[in-house]
C-alpha positions as CSV (number, residue, x, y, z in Angstrom):
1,X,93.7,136.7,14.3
2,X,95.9,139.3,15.7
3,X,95.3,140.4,19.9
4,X,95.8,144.3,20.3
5,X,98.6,145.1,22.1
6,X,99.4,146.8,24.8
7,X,100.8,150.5,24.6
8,X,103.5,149.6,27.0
9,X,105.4,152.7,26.8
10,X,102.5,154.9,27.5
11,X,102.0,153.2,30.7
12,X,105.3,153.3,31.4
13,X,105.0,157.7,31.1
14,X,102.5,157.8,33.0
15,X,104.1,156.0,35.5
16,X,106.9,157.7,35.8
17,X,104.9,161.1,35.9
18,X,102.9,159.5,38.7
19,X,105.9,158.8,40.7
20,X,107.9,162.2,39.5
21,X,104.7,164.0,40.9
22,X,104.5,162.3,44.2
23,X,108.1,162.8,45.2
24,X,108.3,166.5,44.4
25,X,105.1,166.8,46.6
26,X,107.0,164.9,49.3
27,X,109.9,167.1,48.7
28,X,107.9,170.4,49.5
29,X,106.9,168.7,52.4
30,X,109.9,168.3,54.2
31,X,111.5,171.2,53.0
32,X,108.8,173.0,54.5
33,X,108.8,171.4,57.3
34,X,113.0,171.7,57.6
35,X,112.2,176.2,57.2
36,X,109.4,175.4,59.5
37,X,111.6,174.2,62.3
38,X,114.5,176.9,61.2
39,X,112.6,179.8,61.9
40,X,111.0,179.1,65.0
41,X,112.8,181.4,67.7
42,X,115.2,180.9,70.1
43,X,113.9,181.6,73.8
44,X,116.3,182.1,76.2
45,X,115.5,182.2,80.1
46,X,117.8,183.3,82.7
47,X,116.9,182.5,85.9
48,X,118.7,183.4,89.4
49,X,117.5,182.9,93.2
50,X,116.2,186.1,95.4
51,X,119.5,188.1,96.9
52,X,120.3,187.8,100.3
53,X,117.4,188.4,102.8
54,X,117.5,189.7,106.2
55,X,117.1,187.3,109.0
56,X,113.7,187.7,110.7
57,X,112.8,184.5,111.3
58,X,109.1,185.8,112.6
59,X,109.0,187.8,108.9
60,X,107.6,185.4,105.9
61,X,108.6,188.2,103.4
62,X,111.9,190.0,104.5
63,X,113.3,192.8,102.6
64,X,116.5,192.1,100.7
65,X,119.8,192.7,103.0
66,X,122.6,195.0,101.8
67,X,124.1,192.1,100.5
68,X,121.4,191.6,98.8
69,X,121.0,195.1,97.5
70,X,125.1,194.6,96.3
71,X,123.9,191.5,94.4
72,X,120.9,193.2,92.9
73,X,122.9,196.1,91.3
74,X,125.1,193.4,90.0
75,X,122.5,191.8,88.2
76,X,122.4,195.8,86.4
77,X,126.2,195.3,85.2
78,X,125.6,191.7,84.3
79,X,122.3,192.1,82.3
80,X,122.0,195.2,81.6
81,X,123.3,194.4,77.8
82,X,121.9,191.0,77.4
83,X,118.6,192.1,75.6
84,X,116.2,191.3,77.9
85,X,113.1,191.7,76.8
86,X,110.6,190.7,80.0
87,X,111.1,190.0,83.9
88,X,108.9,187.8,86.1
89,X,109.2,187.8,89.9
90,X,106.8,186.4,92.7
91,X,104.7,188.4,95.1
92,X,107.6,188.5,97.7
93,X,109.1,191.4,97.9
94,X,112.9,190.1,97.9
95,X,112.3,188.6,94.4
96,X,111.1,192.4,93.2
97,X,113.9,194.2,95.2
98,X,116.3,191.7,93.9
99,X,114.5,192.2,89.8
100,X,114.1,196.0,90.4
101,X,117.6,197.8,89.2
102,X,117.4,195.7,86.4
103,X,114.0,196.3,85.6
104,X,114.6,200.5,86.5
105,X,117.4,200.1,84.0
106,X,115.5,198.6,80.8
107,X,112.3,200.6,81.3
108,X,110.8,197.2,81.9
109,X,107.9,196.2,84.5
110,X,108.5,193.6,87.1
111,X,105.7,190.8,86.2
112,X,104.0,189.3,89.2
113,X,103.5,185.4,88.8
114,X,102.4,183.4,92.1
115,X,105.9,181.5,93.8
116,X,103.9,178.0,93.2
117,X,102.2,178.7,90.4
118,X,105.3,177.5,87.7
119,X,103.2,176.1,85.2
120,X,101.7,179.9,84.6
121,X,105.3,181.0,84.3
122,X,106.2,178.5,82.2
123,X,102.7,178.5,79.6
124,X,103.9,182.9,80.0
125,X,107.3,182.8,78.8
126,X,106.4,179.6,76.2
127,X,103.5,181.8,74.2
128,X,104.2,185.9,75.4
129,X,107.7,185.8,75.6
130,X,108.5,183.1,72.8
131,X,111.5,184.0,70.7
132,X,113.0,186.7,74.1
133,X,115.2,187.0,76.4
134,X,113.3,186.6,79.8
135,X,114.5,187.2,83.1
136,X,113.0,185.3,86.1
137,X,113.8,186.1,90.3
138,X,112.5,182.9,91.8
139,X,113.3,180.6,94.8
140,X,115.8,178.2,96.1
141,X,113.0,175.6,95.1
142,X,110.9,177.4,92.7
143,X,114.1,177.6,90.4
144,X,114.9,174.5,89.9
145,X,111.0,173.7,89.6
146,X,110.9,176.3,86.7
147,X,113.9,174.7,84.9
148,X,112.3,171.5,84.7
149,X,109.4,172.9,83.6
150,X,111.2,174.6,80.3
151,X,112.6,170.8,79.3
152,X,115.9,171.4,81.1
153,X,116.2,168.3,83.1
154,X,116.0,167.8,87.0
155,X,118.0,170.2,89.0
156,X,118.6,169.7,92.6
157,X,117.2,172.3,95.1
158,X,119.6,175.8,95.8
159,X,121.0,175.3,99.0
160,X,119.9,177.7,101.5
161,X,123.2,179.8,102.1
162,X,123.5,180.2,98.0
163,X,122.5,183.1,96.4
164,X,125.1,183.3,93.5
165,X,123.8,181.1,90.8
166,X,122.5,181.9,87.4
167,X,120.9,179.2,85.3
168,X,120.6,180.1,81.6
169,X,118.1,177.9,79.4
170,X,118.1,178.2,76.2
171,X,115.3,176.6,74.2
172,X,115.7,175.6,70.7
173,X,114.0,176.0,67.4
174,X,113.0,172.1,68.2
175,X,111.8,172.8,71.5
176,X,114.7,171.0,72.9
177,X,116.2,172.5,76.1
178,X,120.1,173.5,76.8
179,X,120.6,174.1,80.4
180,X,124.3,176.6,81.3
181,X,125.0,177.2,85.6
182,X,127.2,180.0,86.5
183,X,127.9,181.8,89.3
184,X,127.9,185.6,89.5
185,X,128.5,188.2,92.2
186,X,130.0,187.8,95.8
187,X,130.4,183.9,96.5
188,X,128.3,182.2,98.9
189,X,129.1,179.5,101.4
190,X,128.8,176.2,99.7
191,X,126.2,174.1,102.1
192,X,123.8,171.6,102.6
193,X,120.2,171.4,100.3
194,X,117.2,173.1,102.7
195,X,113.9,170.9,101.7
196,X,110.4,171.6,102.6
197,X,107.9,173.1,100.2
198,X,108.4,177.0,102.0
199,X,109.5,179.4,99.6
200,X,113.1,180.3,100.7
């Protein structure tokens, strides 16, 4: 008696159009994902201290100084190419006076966001601003705060006497964080870190 036997190369076919099917499914996954990733936008947040403030040591919310008001307009020649798009400050005035020419310059309002409240900033610039240029007037310790919060890493409190730092964050398509420190404007006396939680 003869067994039946079995169609070995049919099975074979449909194996390999089994296989053929599940890797060009996997394929469109990941190149999806890969033109996912590429065309998220690239946020980039610059981020300076206050100018200089006038000394009224009686006064929690002194207007800028003319140093400061020097500094300010030098934030105008600085930025006033860069593209930005939006501009946060707190509700004292020296961070407004300090974001003001700029601001006058682009046509662009001053955004009010609370001095403690980073995480606001942060959640602001991550889904209203995503794929802009956004320029922030913070704190000696709200700035560094503010960088940690956008994935750029720990850095240390602004020293009292030091007004002429920019930090520029850039965050990628992957949501990974590039963190560049410059200095701009008149140079201030290098010091010692100020701590305490007041807004400085």
């Amino acid at each position: 008696m003869q067994m039946d036997e079995t169609p070995e190369p049919r099975t074979r076919l449909r194996t390999i159009i089994v296989f053929s099917m599940f890797f060009a499914v996997l394929g469109a996954v990941v190149v999806f994902a890969y033109f996912a990733t590429f065309s998220r936008p690239l946020t980039t947040v610059i981020l300076v201290r206050h100018g200089e403030k006038n000394i009224e040591p009686n006064n929690p919310d002194p207007d800028l100084s003319p140093a400061g008001q020097l500094r300010a307009q030098e934030l105008v020649r600085m930025l006033g190419a860069a593209g930005v798009n939006a501009i946060y400050g707190t509700q004292y005035k020296r961070t407004q006076q300090t974001a003001r020419p700029l601001a006058d310059r682009l046509g662009l309002p001053v955004n009010i966001i609370d001095a403690k409240k980073t995480q606001d900033l942060v959640n602001s610039i991550r889904t209203s601003n995503r794929g802009q240029t956004v320029f922030v007037v913070g704190h000696s310790n709200s700035v560094p705060e503010i960088i940690t919060a956008l994935g750029g890493g720990n850095v240390p409190e602004i020293p009292d006497s030091e007004y002429d730092n920019m930090f520029i964050v850039t965050i990628y398509k992957s949501g990974s964080a590039k963190v560049t420190k410059i200095k701009y404007g008149s140079a201030s006396p290098a010091a010692g870190a100020a701590g305490g939680s007041m807004m400085r």
